[in-house]
Structures are given as C-alpha cells and as structure tokens.
BALOBA-1460 file (C-alpha; in Angstrom, 3 decimals):
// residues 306
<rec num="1" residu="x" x="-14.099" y="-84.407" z="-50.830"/>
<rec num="2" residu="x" x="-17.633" y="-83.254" z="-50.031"/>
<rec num="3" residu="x" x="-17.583" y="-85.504" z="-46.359"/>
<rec num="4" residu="x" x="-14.180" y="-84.075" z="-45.922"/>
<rec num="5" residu="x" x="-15.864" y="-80.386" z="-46.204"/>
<rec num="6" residu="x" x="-18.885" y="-81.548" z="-44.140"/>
<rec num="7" residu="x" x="-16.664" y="-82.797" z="-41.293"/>
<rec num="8" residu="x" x="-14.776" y="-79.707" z="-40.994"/>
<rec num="9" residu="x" x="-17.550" y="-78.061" z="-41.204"/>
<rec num="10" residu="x" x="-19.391" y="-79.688" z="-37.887"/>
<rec num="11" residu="x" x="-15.542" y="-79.374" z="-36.116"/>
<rec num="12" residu="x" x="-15.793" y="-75.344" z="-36.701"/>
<rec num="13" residu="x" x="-19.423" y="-75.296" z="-35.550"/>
<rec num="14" residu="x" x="-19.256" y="-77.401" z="-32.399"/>
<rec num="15" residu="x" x="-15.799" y="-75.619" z="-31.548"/>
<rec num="16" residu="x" x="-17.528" y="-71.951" z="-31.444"/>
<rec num="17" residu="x" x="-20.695" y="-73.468" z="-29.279"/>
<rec num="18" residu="x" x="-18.250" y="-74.756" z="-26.891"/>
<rec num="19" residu="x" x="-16.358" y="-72.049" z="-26.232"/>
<rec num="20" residu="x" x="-18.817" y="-69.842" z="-24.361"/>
<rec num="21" residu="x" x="-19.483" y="-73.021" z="-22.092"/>
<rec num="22" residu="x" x="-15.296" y="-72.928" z="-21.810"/>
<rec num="23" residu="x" x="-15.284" y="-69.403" z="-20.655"/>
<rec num="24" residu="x" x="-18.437" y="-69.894" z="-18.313"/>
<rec num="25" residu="x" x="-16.610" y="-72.437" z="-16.718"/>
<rec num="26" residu="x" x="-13.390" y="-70.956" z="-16.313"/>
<rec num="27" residu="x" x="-15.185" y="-67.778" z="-14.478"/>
<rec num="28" residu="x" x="-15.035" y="-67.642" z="-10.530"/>
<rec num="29" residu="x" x="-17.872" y="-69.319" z="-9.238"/>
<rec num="30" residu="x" x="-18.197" y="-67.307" z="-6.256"/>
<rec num="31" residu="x" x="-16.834" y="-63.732" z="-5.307"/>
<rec num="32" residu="x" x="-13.464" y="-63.508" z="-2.802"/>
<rec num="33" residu="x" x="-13.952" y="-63.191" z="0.688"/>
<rec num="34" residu="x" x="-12.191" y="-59.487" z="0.089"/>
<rec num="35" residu="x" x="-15.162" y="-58.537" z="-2.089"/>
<rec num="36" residu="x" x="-17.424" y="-59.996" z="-0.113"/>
<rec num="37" residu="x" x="-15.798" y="-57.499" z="2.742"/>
<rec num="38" residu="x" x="-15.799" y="-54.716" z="0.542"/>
<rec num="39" residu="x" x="-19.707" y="-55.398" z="-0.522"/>
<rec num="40" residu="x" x="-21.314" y="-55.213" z="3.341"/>
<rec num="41" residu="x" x="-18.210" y="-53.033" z="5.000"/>
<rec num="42" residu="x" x="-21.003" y="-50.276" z="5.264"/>
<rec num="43" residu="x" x="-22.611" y="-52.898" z="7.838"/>
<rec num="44" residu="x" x="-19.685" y="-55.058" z="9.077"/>
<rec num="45" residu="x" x="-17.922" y="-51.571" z="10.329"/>
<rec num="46" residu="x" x="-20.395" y="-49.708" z="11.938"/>
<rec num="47" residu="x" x="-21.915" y="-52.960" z="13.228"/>
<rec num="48" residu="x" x="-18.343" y="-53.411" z="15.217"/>
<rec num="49" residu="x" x="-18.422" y="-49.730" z="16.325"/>
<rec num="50" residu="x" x="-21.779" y="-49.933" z="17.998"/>
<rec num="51" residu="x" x="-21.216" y="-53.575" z="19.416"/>
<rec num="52" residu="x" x="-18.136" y="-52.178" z="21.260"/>
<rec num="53" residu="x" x="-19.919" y="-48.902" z="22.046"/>
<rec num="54" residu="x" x="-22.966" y="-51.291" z="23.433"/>
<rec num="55" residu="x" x="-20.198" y="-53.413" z="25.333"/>
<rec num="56" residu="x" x="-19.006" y="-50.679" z="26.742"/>
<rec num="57" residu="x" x="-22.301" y="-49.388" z="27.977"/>
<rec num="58" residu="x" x="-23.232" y="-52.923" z="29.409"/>
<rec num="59" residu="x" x="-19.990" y="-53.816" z="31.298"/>
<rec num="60" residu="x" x="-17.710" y="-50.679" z="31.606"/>
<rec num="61" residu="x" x="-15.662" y="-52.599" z="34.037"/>
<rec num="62" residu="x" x="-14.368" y="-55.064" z="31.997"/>
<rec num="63" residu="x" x="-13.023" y="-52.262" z="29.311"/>
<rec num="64" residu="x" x="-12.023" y="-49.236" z="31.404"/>
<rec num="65" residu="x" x="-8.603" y="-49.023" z="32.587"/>
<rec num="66" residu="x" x="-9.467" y="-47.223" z="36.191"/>
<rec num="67" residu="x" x="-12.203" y="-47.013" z="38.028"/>
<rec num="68" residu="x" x="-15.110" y="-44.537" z="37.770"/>
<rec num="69" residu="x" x="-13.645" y="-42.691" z="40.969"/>
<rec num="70" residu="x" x="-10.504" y="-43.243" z="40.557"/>
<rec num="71" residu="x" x="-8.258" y="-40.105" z="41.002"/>
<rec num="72" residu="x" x="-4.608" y="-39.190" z="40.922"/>
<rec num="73" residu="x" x="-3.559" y="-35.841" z="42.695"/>
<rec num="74" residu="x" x="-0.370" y="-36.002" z="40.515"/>
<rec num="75" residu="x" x="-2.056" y="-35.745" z="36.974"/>
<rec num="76" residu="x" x="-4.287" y="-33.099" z="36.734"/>
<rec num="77" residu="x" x="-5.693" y="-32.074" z="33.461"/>
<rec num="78" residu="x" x="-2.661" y="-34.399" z="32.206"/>
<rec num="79" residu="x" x="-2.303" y="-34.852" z="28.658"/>
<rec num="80" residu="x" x="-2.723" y="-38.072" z="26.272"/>
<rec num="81" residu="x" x="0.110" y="-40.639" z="27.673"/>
<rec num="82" residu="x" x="0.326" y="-43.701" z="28.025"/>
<rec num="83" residu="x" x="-0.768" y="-43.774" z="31.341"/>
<rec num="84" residu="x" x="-3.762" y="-42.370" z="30.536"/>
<rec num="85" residu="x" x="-4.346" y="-42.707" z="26.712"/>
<rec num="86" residu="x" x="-6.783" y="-39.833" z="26.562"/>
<rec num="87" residu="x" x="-5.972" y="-37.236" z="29.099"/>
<rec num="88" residu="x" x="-7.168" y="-36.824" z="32.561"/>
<rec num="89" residu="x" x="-9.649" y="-33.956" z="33.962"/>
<rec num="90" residu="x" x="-9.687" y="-31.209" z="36.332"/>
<rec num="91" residu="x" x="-9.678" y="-34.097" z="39.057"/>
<rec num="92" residu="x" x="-6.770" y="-36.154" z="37.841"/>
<rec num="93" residu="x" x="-9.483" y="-38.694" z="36.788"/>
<rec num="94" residu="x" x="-8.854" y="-40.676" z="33.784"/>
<rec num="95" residu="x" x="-11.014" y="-39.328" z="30.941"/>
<rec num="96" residu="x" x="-11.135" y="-42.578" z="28.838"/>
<rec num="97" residu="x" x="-12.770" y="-44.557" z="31.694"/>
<rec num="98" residu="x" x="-15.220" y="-41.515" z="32.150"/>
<rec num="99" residu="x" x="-16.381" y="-41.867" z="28.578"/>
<rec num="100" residu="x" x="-16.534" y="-45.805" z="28.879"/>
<rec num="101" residu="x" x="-18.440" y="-45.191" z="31.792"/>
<rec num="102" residu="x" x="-20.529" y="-42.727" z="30.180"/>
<rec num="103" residu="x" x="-21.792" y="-44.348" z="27.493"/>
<rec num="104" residu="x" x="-24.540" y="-46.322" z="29.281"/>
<rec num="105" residu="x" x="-26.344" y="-43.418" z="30.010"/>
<rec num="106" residu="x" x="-26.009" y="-41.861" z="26.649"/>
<rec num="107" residu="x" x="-26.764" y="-45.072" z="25.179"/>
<rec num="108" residu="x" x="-30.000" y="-45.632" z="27.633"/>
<rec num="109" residu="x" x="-31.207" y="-42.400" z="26.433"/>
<rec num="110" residu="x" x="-31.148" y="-42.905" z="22.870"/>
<rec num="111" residu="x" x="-32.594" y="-46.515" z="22.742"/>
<rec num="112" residu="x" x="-35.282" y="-45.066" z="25.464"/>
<rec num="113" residu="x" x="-36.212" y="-42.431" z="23.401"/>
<rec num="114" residu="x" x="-36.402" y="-44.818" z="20.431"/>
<rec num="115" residu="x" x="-38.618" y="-47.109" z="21.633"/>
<rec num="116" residu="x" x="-40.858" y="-44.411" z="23.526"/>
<rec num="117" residu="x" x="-40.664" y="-42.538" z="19.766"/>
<rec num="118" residu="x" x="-41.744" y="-45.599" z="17.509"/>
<rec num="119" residu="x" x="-44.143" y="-47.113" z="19.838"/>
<rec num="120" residu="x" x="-46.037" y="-43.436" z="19.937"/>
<rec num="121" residu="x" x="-45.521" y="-42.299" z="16.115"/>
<rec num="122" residu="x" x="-46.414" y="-46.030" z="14.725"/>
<rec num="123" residu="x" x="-49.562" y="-46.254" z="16.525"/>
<rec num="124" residu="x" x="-50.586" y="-42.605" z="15.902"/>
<rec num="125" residu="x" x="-49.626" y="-43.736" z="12.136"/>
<rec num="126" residu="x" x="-51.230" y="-46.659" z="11.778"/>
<rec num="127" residu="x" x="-54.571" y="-45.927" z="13.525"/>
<rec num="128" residu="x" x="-54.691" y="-42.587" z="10.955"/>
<rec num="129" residu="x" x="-53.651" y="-44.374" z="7.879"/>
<rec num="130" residu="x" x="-55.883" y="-47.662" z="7.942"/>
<rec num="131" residu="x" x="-59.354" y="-46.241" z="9.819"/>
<rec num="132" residu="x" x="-58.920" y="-42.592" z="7.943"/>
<rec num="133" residu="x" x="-61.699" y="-40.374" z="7.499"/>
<rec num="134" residu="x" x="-62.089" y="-38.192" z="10.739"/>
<rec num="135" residu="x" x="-59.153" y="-39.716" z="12.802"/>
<rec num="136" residu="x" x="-56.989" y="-39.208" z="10.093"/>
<rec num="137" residu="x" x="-57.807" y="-35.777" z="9.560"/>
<rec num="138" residu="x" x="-57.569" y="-34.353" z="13.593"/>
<rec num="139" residu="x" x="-54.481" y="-36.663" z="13.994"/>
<rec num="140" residu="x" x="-52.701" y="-35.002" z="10.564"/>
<rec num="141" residu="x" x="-53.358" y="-31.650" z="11.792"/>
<rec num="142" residu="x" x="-51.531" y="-32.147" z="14.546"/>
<rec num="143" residu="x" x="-49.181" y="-33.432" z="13.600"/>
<rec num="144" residu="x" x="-48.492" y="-30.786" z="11.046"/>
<rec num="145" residu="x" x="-48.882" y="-27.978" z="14.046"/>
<rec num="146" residu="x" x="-46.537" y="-30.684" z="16.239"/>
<rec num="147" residu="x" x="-44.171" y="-30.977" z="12.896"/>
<rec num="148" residu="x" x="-43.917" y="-26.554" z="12.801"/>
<rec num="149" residu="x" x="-41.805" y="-26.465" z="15.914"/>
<rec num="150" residu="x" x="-38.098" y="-26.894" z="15.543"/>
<rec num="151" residu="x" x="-37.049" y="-30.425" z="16.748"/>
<rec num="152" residu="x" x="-34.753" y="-28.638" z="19.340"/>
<rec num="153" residu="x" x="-37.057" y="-26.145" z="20.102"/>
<rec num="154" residu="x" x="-39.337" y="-28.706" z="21.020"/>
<rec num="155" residu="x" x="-36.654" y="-31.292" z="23.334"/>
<rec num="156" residu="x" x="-36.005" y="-27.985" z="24.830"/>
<rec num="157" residu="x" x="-39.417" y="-26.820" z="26.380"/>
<rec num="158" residu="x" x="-40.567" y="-30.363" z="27.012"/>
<rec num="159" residu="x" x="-37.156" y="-31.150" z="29.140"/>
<rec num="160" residu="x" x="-37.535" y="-27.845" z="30.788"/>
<rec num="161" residu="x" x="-41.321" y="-28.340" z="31.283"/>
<rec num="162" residu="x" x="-39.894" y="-31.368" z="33.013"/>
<rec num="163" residu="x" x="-37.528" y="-30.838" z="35.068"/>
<rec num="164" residu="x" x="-34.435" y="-32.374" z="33.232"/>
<rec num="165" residu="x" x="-33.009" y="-35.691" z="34.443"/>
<rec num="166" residu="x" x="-33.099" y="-39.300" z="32.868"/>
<rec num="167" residu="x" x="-37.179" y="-39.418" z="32.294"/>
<rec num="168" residu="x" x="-37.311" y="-35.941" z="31.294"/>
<rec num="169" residu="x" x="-34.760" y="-36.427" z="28.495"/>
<rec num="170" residu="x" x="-36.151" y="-39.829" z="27.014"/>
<rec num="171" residu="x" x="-39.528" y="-38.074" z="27.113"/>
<rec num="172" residu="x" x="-38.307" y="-34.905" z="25.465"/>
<rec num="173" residu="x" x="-36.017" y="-36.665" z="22.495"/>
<rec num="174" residu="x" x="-39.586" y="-39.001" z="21.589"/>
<rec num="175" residu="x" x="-41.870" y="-36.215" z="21.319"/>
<rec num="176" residu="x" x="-39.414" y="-34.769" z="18.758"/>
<rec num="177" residu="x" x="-39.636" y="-38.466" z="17.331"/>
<rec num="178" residu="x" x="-43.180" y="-39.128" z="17.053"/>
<rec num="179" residu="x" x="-44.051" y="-36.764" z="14.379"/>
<rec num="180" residu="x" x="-41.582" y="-38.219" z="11.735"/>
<rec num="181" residu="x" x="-42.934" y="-41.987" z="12.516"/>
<rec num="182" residu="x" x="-46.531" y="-40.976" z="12.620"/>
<rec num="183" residu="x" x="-46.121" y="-39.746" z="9.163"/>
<rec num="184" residu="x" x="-43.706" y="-42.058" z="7.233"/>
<rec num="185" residu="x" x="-46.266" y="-45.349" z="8.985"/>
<rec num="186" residu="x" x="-49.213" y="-43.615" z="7.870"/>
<rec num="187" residu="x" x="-48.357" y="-43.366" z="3.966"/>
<rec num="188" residu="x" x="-47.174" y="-47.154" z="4.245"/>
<rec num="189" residu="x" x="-50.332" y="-48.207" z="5.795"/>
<rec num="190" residu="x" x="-52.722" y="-46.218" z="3.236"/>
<rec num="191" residu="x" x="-50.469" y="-48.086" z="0.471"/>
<rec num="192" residu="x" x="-50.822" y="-51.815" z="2.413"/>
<rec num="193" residu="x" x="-54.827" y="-51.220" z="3.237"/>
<rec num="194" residu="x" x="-56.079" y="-51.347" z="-0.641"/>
<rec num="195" residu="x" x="-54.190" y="-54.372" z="-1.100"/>
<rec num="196" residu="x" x="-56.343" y="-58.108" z="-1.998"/>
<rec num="197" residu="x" x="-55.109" y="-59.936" z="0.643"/>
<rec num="198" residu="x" x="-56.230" y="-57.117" z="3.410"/>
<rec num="199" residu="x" x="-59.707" y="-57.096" z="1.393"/>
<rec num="200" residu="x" x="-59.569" y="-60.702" z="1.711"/>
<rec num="201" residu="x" x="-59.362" y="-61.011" z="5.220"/>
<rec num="202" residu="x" x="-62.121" y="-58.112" z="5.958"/>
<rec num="203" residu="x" x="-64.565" y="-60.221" z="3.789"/>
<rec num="204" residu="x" x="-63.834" y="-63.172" z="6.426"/>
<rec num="205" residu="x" x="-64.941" y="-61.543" z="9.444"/>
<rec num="206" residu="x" x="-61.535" y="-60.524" z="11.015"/>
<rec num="207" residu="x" x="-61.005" y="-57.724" z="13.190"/>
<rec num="208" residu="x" x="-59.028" y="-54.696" z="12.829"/>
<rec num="209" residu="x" x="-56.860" y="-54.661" z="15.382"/>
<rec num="210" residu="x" x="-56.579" y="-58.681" z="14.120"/>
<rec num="211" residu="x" x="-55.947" y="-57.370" z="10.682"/>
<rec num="212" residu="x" x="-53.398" y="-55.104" z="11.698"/>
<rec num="213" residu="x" x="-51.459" y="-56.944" z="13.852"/>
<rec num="214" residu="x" x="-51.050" y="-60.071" z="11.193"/>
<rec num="215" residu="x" x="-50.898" y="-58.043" z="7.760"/>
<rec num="216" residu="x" x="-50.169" y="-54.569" z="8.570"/>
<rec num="217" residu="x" x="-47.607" y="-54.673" z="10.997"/>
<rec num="218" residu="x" x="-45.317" y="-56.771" z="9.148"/>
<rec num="219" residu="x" x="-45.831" y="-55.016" z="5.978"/>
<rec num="220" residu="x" x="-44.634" y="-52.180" z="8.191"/>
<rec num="221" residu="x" x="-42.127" y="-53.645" z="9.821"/>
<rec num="222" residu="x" x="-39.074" y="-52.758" z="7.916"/>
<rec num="223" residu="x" x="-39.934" y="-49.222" z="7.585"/>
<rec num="224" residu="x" x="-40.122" y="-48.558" z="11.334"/>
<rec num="225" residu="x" x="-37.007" y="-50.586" z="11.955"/>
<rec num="226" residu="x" x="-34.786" y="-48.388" z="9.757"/>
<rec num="227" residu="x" x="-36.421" y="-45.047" z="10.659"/>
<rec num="228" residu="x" x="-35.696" y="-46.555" z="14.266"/>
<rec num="229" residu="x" x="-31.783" y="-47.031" z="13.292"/>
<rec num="230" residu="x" x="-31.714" y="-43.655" z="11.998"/>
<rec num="231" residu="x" x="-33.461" y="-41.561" z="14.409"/>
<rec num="232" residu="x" x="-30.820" y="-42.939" z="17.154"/>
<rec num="233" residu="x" x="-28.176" y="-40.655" z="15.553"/>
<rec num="234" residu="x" x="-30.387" y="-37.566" z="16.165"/>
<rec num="235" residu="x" x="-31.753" y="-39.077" z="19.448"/>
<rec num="236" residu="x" x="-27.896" y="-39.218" z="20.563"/>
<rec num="237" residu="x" x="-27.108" y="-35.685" z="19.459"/>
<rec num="238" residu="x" x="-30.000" y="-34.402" z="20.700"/>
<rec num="239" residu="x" x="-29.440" y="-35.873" z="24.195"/>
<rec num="240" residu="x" x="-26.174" y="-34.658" z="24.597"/>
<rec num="241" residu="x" x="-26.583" y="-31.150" z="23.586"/>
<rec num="242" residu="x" x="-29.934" y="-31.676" z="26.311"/>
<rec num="243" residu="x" x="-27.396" y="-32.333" z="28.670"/>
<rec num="244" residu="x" x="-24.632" y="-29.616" z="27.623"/>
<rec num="245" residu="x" x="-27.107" y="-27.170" z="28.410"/>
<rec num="246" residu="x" x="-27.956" y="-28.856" z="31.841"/>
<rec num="247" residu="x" x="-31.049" y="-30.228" z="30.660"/>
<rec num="248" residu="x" x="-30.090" y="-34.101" z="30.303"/>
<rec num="249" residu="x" x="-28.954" y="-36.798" z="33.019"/>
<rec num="250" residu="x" x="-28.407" y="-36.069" z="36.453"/>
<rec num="251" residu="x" x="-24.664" y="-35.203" z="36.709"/>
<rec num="252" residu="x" x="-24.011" y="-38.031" z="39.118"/>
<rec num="253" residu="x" x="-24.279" y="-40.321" z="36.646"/>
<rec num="254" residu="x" x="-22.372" y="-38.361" z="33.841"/>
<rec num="255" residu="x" x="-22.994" y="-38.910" z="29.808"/>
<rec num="256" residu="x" x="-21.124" y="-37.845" z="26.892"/>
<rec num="257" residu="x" x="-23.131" y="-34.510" z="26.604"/>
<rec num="258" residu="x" x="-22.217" y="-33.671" z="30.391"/>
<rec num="259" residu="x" x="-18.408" y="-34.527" z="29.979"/>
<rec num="260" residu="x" x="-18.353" y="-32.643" z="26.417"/>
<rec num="261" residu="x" x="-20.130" y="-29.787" z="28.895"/>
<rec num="262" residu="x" x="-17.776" y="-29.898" z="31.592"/>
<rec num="263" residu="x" x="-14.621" y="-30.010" z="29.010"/>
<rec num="264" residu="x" x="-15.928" y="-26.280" z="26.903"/>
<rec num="265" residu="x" x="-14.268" y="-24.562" z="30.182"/>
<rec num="266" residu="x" x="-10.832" y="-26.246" z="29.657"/>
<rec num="267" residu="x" x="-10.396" y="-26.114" z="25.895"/>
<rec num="268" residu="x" x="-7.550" y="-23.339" z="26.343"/>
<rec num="269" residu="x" x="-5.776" y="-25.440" z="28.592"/>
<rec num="270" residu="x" x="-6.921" y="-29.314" z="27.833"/>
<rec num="271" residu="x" x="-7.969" y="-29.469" z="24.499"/>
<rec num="272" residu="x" x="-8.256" y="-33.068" z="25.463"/>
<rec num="273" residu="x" x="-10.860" y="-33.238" z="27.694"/>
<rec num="274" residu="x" x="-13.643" y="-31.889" z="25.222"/>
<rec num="275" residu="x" x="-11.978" y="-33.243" z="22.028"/>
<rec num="276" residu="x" x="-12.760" y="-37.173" z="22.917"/>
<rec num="277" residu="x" x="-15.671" y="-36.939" z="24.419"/>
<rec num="278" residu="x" x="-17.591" y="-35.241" z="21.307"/>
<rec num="279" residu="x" x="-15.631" y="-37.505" z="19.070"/>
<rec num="280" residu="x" x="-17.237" y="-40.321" z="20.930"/>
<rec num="281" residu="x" x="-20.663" y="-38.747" z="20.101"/>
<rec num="282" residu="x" x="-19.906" y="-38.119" z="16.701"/>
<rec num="283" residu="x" x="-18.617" y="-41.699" z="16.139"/>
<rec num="284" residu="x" x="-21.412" y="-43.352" z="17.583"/>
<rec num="285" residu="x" x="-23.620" y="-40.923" z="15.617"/>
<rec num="286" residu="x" x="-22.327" y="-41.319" z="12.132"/>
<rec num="287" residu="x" x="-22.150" y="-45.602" z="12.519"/>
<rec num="288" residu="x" x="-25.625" y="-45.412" z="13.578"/>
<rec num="289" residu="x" x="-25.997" y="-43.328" z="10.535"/>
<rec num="290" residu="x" x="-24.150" y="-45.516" z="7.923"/>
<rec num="291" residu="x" x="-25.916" y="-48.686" z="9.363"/>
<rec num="292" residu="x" x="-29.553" y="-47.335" z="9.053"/>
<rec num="293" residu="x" x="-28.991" y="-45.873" z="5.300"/>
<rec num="294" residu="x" x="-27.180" y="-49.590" z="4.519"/>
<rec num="295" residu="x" x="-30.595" y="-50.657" z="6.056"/>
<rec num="296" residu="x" x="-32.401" y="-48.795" z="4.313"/>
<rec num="297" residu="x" x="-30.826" y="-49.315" z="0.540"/>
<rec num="298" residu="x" x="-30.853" y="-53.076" z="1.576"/>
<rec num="299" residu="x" x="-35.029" y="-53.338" z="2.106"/>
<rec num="300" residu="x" x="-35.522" y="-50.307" z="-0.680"/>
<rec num="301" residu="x" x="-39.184" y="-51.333" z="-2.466"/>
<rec num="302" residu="x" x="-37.622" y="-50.491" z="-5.997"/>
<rec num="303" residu="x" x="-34.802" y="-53.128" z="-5.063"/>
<rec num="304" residu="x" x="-32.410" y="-50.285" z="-5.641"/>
<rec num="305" residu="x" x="-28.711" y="-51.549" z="-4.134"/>
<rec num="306" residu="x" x="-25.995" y="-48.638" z="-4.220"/>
C-alpha cells in the first residue's frame, strides 16, 4: 500500500516538472516573418522611399516618363491624367518628370551639406572635447554666439553673402550644421577621454591624433552617423525654401524648392503644380526623419528599444 502511495506520488511530481518543458516546447521558436515586418517597418519603409528617391536622383532617365524638355503645346497647365499622372506646367511640360529630374539636385545639396556639416562640427567637437582647457573654451564661445542666430537666419546671409547657386547653398545649409555637431561630438568625446583604455594607450606613447583616430572616432561613430541621418531632413527643407526665395540652385538645373517656387503663382489655377512638388519634399523629409530616430533608438546607450 505504502509503494503504491510512493509511486503515485513520483507520477504527480515528475508530471508537474514536465509540463513547463511541454509548454516551452510547444511555443514558436522564432517570430513570423509578419512580425518580423512589423518590428523594423520604421526602417524597411523609409529605407524604400529614399532608395527610390536616390534612384531617381542617379538615373532620372530610366524612371521619368518624358524627357526633361519635353513639351506639349496642347496641355498646358493640364491636370492629373493619365497622360501625365501629375499635371503639366505653364509649358505643357510634364511635372512628374520635372520632379524626377529634380531630385538630383535637391538630393546633391542635402548630402553636400551633410558631409561639409559633419566633417566641420566633428572636428571642431572633437579637438574641443579631448585637448580642452583653452581650445575648448574660445571654440564653445563661439559656438554659443554661432548657436544665437536663427538657423534660417543664418543659411540666409551666408547664401546671400554668396551669391546663391549650388556652392553657395551647400555652404550655407553646413554652417547652420556645424554648431549642432560641434556640440553633441564634444560631450561624447569628454565622456570617451576618462575612459582606461584611452589612459592606457597615452601611458604607451601614442599620439593624439593616433589616439583619436583608433579609440575616439569609433566610439563616436554612431553618434555622428545618426545626427548625419537627421540633419538631412532639415538640410532638405532648408535648401528648398533657399531656393524658393531665389537663393538655391541655378534655375537651369531646377530642384524641388525652385519647382515648389515656380508653382506658388499657379495655385488658383493648377493646384497641381505646387501640390507634388512640396509633397515630394515633405516625403523625402519625414523618411529621412523616421530612419534617423529608428537609428537612433536602435544604437541608444541605455539600450532603450521603443
């Protein structure tokens, strides 16, 4: 009677400590391929947006239905068909192909600025934050005097100080740039500089441009390439209102600012012909946008994912 308890005993035990191992089993091993979707759409999305957008900026000929000079006397500020999905413009020109065409130049202009911007504000940042003392001191000062004038302000007198044009623009959109990168670098590198390993190689002789190159830089790395992704959004808005004002590219070689320009005198009549053009800015803007703060939740320090 006593083995008979016993047994059934053991039986109830070893049936409850296999059941969790049951359920483990019996639990998906691996997420769907829709949640998988659903868990980087904030990259998979906007990354398709801007490869198209950077398509069409690299080979406009092999998207655009007509020609960049292409013009028919017979459709003159025509409206969305499907003949000409977006509308035409005061020259019966086909205002889908203008804005394909257009996007290399409004493109250009934001990556130029870009790279001008984080080349300028990351070595203004890092020389401040890692040699400090004097240096740091002049170089924050200026930038705080540098930080006091409005953004546009600023791409305005330094485009009109200029001249206006391609150079003039990339020029003008950086120096609104550099401030923001020079700061944000310079708080990273005070935080990197204390740390053993940089100690470690100071006690062995290296050099600081050595030391910066093969420990800082990397450290840094990440947060200059997602202030890069996000400063493209304001480098493209700020480059098209540069050239709705007449202050951007040369209008022989017309970007989305110019066209959105050119359209504002029309809106009574063609409501088309400024409508897509600005939604092509603000598209390109917010992906940019969404892509840099997925960037930026993806390399967060704290390991924070939203």
């Amino acid at each position: 009677m006593s083995g008979h308890i016993l047994k059934s005993t053991l039986l109830a035990v070893l049936g409850k400590a296999s059941e969790p191992r049951e359920r483990a089993s019996s639990a998906p091993t691996s997420p769907s391929g829709k949640w998988r979707f659903r868990q980087h759409a904030a990259i998979i999305i906007p990354g398709i947006i801007i490869a198209f957008i950077l398509l069409c900026a690299a080979a406009p000929g092999l998207v655009a239905p007509y020609g960049p000079t292409d013009m028919d006397d017979n459709a003159i500020l025509a409206a969305p068909s499907w003949q000409h999905l977006l509308g035409t413009d005061q020259y019966g020109s086909d205002i889908a192909t203008a804005i394909i065409y257009g996007a290399r130049q409004s493109v250009l202009v934001a990556f130029g600025a870009i790279l001008l911007g984080t080349a300028g504000g990351s070595l203004l940042g890092m020389a401040a934050g890692y040699r400090g003392g004097w240096i740091d001191t002049v170089s924050m000062r200026l930038i705080d005097i540098w930080i006091s004038v409005p953004p546009m302000l600023l791409a305005l007198i330094v485009a009109a100080a200029l001249g206006g044009g391609f150079s003039s623009t990339v020029i003008a959109i950086a120096s609104m740039l550099v401030p923001r990168f020079a700061r944000i670098v310079r708080a990273r590198v005070i935080g990197i500089k204390i740390l053993p390993f940089i100690a470690a190689a100071q006690a062995m002789g290296a050099s600081r441009l050595w030391i910066l190159w093969r420990h800082v830089l990397p450290h840094t790395g990440s947060v200059i390439l997602v202030l890069a992704t996000l400063g493209v959004a304001d480098a493209i808005l700020i480059g098209a209102a540069l050239s709705f004002i007449g202050l951007g590219v040369n209008p022989d070689q017309p970007d989305w600012g110019y066209l959105l320009s050119e359209g504002r005198n029309y809106l009574t009549d063609a409501w088309w012909y400024a409508t897509f053009p600005g939604l092509a800015i603000t598209l390109l803007a917010v992906s940019v946008n969404i892509l840099g703060d997925a960037l930026r939740r993806r390399t967060d320090p704290n390991g924070i994912r939203k």
